[in-house]
Steps between C-alpha positions, in 0.01 A plus 500: 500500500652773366510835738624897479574625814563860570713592833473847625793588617679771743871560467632580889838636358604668170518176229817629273426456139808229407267251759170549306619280205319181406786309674459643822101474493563089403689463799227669713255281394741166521561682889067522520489121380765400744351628750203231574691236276896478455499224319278621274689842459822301441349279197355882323854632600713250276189404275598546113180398364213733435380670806161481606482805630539907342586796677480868425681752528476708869215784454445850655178523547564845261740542274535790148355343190695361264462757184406368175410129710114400620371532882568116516851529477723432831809629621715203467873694626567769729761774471474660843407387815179399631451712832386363838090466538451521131246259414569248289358152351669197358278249278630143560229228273535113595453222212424246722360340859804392619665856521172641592407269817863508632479861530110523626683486840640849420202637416284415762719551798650855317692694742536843431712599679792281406757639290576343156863557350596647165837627512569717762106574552205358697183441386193505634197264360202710595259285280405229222253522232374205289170639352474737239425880588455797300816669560691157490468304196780255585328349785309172411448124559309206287563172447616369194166316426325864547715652288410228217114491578478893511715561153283642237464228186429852282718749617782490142696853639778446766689829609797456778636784713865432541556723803867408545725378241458204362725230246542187353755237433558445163778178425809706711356815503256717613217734304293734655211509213187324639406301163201229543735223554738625794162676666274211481752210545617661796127483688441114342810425638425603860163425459533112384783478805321622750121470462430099405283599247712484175398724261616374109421563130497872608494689134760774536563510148174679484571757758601794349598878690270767382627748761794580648627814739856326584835662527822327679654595813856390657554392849861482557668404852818390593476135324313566184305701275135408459329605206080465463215656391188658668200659397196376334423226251157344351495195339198393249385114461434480121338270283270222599615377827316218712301665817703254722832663377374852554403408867862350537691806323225738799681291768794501412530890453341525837708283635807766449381732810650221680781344269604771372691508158816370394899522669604587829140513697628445805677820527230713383493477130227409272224599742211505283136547508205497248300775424120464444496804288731711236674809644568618199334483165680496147 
């Protein structure tokens, strides 16, 4: 069951910029996992294999528009430091049971008053939301059989918000243009993992984009240079296309609040969500 958890969040001490990298927010989740289960925070530690779990990128609760990017779009690296009492929030979504049960024991017996480290700062959890709201659309929870039963078997237009950057492995190399195949491979992927209800015979090859607000964006730190895009894509279903594909194509697409879309995920990149309506027109 898949589920997107948003944790409010209030620095204690100034959190310098160099510790707000997707790195540093990994480790504080292994630290969160750890925690109520070692073992298990050990096995995500040294895992190599596809995570079942995304992160984002830490939040202030208010931050300066990007220019020339939508509303959706997230701050995914800071160049100064976060003050002490800003209000911030940090998404963390959870493929599976196993992660989610072994850390229900967090949850329900949340103190907050105890100090979480990242870097030299300590962070308060002042609260956890798993239901939607109006002024947080990355809050949310379904199983995977509710995602499949509520998918529309009509709906043919698909349009993604990549609010942080987002690429995809290509052979030894990476591309940061969202075609049909690295966008939709990357949810069936995750999907047929982690759900148990395979999904096959999807028809990608007659998904096509009709609309597309994109522009790259590099995140460099002191290992690499990461290169994605964000912004806004629709995809259009075309041709005559079996009901029972359309409803899998639906789930799939909103399966990526959760999943997110291709590399790097659990640092923060590809956090994606679909749109249920065109921000812009052509």
């Amino acid at each position: 069951m898949p589920h997107s958890l948003v944790l409010n969040l209030l620095p204690q001490s100034p959190i310098p910029p160099q510790f707000l990298t997707g790195r540093h927010l990994h480790a504080l989740f292994l630290t969160l996992v750890s925690y109520v289960d070692r073992d298990l925070g050990d096995y995500l530690h040294h895992g190599t294999a596809d995570k079942a779990f995304t992160l984002s990128p830490l939040q202030m609760r208010f931050h300066p528009k990007r220019i020339g990017l939508p509303d959706s779009t997230l701050q995914w690296e800071h160049k100064t430091i976060i003050p002490a009492g800003t209000p911030c929030w940090w998404r963390i979504s959870l493929l599976d049971d196993t992660l989610f049960s072994k850390l229900t024991q967090l949850w329900l017996n949340l103190n907050p008053y105890h100090p979480w480290h990242l870097g030299p700062a300590d962070l308060l959890i002042a609260s956890i939301q798993g239901t939607p709201q109006s002024t947080q659309p990355w809050a949310n929870a379904s199983t995977y059989a509710q995602l499949y039963e509520q998918a529309s078997d009509s709906d043919r237009i698909f349009t993604f918000s990549f609010a942080t950057p987002a690429a995809f492995r290509q052979g030894q190399y990476d591309t940061a243009l969202p075609t049909r195949e690295c966008v939709f491979n990357s949810l069936l992927n995750r999907w047929n993992k982690y759900s148990g209800i395979e999904l096959s015979n999807i028809p990608i090859e007659s998904i096509f984009p009709s609309f597309f607000n994109l522009r790259t964006e590099i995140l460099a730190d002191s290992r690499s240079k990461f290169i994605g895009c964000v912004g806004e894509i629709s995809y259009r279903l075309m041709g005559i296309v079996e009901p029972l594909q359309i409803k899998q194509i639906n789930a799939l697409a909103d399966f990526s609040l959760y999943a997110g879309i291709g590399r790097k995920t659990p640092m923060g990149m590809g956090m994606v969500r679909r749109l249920k309506y065109m921000s812009y027109s052509n």
